[in-house]
N, C-alpha and C positions, 0 to 999 in steps of 0.2 A: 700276612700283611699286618703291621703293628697300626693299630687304632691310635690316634694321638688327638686328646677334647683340642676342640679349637677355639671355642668361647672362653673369657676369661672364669668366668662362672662355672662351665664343665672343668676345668684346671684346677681350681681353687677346690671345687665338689668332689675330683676324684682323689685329692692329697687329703683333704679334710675325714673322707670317707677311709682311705687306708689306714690313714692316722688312727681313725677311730675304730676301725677295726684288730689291729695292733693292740691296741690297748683293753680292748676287752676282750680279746682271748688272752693276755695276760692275768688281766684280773680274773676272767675266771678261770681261769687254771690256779692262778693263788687262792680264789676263793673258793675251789673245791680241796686243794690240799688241805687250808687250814679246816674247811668243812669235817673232812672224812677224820683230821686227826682229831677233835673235838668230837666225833662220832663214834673211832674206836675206845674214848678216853668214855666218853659217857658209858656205852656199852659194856666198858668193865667196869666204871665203880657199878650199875645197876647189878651185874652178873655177882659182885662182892656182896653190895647191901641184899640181894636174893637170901646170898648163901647162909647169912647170918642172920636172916627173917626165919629161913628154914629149919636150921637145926635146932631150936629146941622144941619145935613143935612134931620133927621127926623122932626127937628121941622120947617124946610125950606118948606117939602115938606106938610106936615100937616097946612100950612097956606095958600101954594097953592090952595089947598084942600079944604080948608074954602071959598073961591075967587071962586070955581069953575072952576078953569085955569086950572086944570091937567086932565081934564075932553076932555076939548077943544085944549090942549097941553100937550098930556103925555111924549112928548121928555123934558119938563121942569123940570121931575123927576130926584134931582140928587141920587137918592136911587136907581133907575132903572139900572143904569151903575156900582153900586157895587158889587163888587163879597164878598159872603161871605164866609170865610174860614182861619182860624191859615196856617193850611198845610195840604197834603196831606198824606192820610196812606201811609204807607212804602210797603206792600206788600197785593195790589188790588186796584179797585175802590171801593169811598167813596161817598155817596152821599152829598148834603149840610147841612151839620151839625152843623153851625148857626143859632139862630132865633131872634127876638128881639121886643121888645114892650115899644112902650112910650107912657108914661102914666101921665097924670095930679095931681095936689095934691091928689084929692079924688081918685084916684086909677083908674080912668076908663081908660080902652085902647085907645088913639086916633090912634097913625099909630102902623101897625105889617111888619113882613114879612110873605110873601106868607105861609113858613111852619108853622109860630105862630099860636098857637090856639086863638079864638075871645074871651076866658075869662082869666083872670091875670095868668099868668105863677106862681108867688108869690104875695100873699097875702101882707107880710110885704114889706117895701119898704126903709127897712135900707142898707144903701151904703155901699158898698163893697162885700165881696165872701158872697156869701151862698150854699149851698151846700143840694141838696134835692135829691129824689130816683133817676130819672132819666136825671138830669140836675147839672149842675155846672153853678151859674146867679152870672153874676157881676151886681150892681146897681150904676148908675151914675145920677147926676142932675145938672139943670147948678145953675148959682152962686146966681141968684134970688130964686130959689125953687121950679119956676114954674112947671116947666119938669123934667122926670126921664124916662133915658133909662133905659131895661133891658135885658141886653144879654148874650144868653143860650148856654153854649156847650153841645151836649146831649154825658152820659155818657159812650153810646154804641163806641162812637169815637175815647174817649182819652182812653178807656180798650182797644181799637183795637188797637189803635198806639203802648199803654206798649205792647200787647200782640205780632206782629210784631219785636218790638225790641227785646224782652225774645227770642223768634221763631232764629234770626237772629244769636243773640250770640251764640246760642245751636248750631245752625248749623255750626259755625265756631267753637268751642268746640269740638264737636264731627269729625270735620275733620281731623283738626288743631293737637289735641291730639294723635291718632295715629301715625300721621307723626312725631310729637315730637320725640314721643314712638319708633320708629323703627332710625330717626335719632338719638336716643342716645345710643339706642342697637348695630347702625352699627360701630357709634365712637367707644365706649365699646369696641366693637370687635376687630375692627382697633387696637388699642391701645394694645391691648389684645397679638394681634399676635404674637410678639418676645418672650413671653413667653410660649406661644403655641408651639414658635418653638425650644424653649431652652428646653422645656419638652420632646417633642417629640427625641432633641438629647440626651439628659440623657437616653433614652428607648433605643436609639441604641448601647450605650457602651454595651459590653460584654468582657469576659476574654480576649479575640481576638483586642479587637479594645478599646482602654484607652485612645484614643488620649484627651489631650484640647478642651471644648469647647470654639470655637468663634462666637460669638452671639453678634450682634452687635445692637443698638436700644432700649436695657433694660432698665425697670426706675430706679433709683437710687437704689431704694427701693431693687433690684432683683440683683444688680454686687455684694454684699456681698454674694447671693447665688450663684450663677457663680464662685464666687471666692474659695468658698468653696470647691463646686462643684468636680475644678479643681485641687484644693490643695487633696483632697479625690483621682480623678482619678492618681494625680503622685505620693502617697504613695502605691495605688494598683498595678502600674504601676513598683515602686521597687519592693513588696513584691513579683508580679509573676514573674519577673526576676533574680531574687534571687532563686525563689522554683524551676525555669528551670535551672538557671545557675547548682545550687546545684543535680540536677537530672542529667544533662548532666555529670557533674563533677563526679559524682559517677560513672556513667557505665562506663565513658572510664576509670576512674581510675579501676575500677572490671576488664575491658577486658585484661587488661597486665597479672595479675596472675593467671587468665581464661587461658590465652592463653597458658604461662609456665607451672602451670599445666597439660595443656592436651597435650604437647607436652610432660613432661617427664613420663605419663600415656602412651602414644603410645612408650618410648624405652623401660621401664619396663615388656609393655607388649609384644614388642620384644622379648626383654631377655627371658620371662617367656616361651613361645613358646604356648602350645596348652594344657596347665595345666591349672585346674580350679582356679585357680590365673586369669590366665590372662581370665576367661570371666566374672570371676565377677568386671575386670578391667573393662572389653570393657562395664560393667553397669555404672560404675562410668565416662567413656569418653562420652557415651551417656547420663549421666544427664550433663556432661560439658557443652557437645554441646549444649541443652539444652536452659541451662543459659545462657552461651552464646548469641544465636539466638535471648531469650529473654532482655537480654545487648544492642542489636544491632538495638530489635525495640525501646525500652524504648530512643536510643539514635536519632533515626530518629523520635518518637514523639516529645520531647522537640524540636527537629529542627520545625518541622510540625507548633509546635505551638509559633516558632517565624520567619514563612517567611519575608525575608523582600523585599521592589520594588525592580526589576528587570530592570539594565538600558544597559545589553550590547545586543549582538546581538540579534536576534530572533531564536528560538529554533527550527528546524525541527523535531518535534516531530516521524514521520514516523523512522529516523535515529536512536533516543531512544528506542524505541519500539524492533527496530532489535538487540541493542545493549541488550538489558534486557532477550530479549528472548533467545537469543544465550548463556548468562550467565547461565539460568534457565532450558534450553534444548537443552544440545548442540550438541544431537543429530540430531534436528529442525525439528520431526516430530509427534509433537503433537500441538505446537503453531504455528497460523496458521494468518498471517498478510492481512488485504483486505484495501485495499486505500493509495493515497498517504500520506493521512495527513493532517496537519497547519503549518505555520508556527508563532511562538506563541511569543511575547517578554514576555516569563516566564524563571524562574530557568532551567535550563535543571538537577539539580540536584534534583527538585524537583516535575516534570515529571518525571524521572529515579524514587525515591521512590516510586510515584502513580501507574506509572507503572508495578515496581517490586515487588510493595505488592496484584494490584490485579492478576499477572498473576500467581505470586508463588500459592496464595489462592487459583488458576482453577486449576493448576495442581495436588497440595494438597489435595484435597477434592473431585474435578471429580471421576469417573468412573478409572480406570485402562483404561490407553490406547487410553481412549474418547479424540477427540481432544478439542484444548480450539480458539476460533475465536477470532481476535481482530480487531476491524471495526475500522479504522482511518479515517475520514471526515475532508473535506478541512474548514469547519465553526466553528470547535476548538473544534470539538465535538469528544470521541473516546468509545467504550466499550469492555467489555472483557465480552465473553458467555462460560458457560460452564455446561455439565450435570450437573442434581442436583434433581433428581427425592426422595431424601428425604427430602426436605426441605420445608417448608408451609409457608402462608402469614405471619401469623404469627413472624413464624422466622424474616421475614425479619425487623420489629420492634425494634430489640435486638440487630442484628449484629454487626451495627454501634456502639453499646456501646465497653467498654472496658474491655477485659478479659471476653468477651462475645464470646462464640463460638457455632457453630452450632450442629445438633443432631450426626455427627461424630465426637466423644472428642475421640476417638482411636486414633485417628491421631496427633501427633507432632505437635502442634503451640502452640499458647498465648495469643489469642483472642486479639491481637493487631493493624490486617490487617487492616482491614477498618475502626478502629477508627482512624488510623494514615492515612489511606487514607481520610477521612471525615475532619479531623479537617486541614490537606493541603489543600485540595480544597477549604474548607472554606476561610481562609487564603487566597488562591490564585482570592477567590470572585468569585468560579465558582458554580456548581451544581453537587451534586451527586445524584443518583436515581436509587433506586435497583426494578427489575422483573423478577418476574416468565413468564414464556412462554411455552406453555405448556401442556401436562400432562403425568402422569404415568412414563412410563421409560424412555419419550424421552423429561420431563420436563427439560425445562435448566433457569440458572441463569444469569442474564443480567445486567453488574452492567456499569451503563452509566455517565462517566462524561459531563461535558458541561464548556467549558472557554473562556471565552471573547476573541475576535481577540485582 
């Protein structure tokens, strides 16, 4: 199976990293040829300038030698105090890897060094490189012709030194190259970022939240998208303002002849008295109502779904709470208030809807009779519990939708409650969370909001 980066950053990393890698096995493949050639070139002039440090002090010491004086004074040797050697291997001990032999017209050996062997290293005795199995031999002679040095660098040496320097480069190659590798994936990235982070705010717009991206750091290359971007969020930004404006405008326009109608339905059916007139009126006052009710959430959802900041006092939510309840029971003994509260810098008119949609819902749908609790918590937290022993997990997936109602559709509503509760909270950037608790007959429904202090 072929791996393929799926980040822009892994894409950019892995072409940027092969690139780079490319290029430095070229280079150093070039930079060890030209190395090794600048190494065999050294090698021989050192092995040349050797040979011509040598011969006059071997044919110095080779007449000593003749005299029988080095015999009787071997401190007179000046070949004894030579060190021979180009240079030392790069990486270990080398032994001496010099040798040399000078030799007469007729070819015979007169002086060597200690490691030369006692028969002619080379047979031919033509001046300059020669080049055999295990030797590389400069041949030198002085200007009469009498004498000819011959000095060997054994091949083991100069393989060891190229092999040292090959060794050397790889090892900084193979170092070197990763940390390339990961410094140009980190830049990459680096770089990378602001549109990581422009991505990341495109993914937060929703119908709710259209604002302007500002993003600041992009490359040139990415303000055309940005600008875009934003030109796109402020035509979305009319369009849902328009479809609210237009929704809001409709119901409160519906509620005026909603409202004349069902008041001249309640004289008529005055008038009428207790004739079958006036009960198939009181059907028609009850689908009023109805629409109505349904008018009034349609008219708190469009609000829902354009809260806006909240800058005047802080909202003692506790006070709402009592206010909503006493509208919805004002008998005041089924809703049942525990805590003092928050005090909240939200809407207080948008607490009062939160409010009044989930307590309507507990009374609505509970049990006959069953009380409904509403826990108020000083950390901005409140909930509203109430029988609910027909309801499963299930259900609770759906609710929140819209025109979504639960397995009691006998009951008068519009499946509106908690999507207009849900999409306010939202809005207000808080948390909703519905639970069962529970089971059997004494299951209750637990709908918990949560809002920032």
């Amino acid at each position: 199976m072929r791996l393929q980066p799926k980040t822009l950053a892994a894409q950019l990393g892995v072409q940027i990293a092969i690139s780079l890698v490319m290029v430095w096995v070229l280079a150093t493949g070039l930079a060890l040829w030209v190395l090794i050639k600048e190494l065999n070139s050294s090698y021989d002039q050192g092995l040349k300038e050797t040979a011509q440090r040598i011969l006059p002090l071997a044919i110095s010491d080779y007449r000593l030698n003749q005299f029988g004086l080095l015999d009787l004074r071997p401190e007179l040797s000046l070949l004894n105090s030579l060190t021979l050697g180009i240079g030392p291997r790069i990486l270990g001990d080398q032994p001496e890897y010099l040798m040399y032999q000078l030799r007469d017209r007729q070819g015979r050996v007169l002086v060597r060094s200690n490691n030369a062997p006692a028969a002619p290293m080379l047979e031919d005795m033509s001046l300059g490189f020669t080049h055999v199995a295990n030797y590389s031999i400069y041949t030198a002679t002085t200007m009469d012709g009498r004498y000819f040095i011959q000095v060997a660098e054994t091949t083991e040496h100069r393989y060891g030194v190229l092999f040292d320097t090959a060794l050397l480069f790889l090892m900084v190659f193979v170092i070197a190259l990763p940390l390339s590798v990961l410094l140009v994936y980190l830049a990459v990235r680096k770089r990378l970022n602001p549109i990581q982070s422009f991505s990341r705010a495109v993914a937060q717009r929703h119908g709710n939240n259209l604002v302007s991206i500002e993003q600041r750091d992009l490359p040139d290359d990415f303000i055309e998208v940005q600008e875009a971007t934003n030109a796109l969020l402020e035509r979305l930004r009319g369009a849902l303002a328009a479809e609210r404006e237009f929704a809001a405008n409709s119901a409160h326009e519906l509620r005026t002849p909603l409202a004349v109608a069902s008041v001249q339905i309640q004289r008529l059916r005055h008038e009428l008295g207790d004739s079958d007139q006036a009960e198939r009126l009181h059907t028609v006052e009850q689908s009023l109502s109805r629409l109505t009710r349904l008018i009034d959430k349609l008219l708190q959802l469009a609000r829902a779904e354009s809260v806006s900041l909240y800058t005047g006092e802080p909202t003692d939510i506790r006070m709402i709470a009592t206010m909503v309840a006493r509208e919805l029971n004002p008998e005041g003994h089924r809703v049942e208030l525990i805590g003092a509260g928050a005090k909240l810098s939200i809407d207080p008119d948008a607490i009062a809807v939160v409010l009044s949609n989930l307590i309507e819902n507990a009374l609505k749908y509970a049990p006959d009779e069953s009380p409904v609790i509403v826990n108020l918590e000083e950390n901005g937290q409140f909930s509203v519990a109430n029988l609910a022993p027909d309801l499963s997990e299930s259900d609770l997936k759906t609710l929140q939708q819209r025109f979504v109602r639960g397995s009691q559709r006998s009951k008068p509503g519009s499946g509106l409650g908690l999507a207009i509760v849900g999409t306010m909270v939202e809005q207000l950037q808080g948390v909703l969370e519905l639970k069962l608790q529970g089971k059997g007959r004494g299951q209750r429904l637990v709908v918990i909001v949560s809002l920032t202090q």
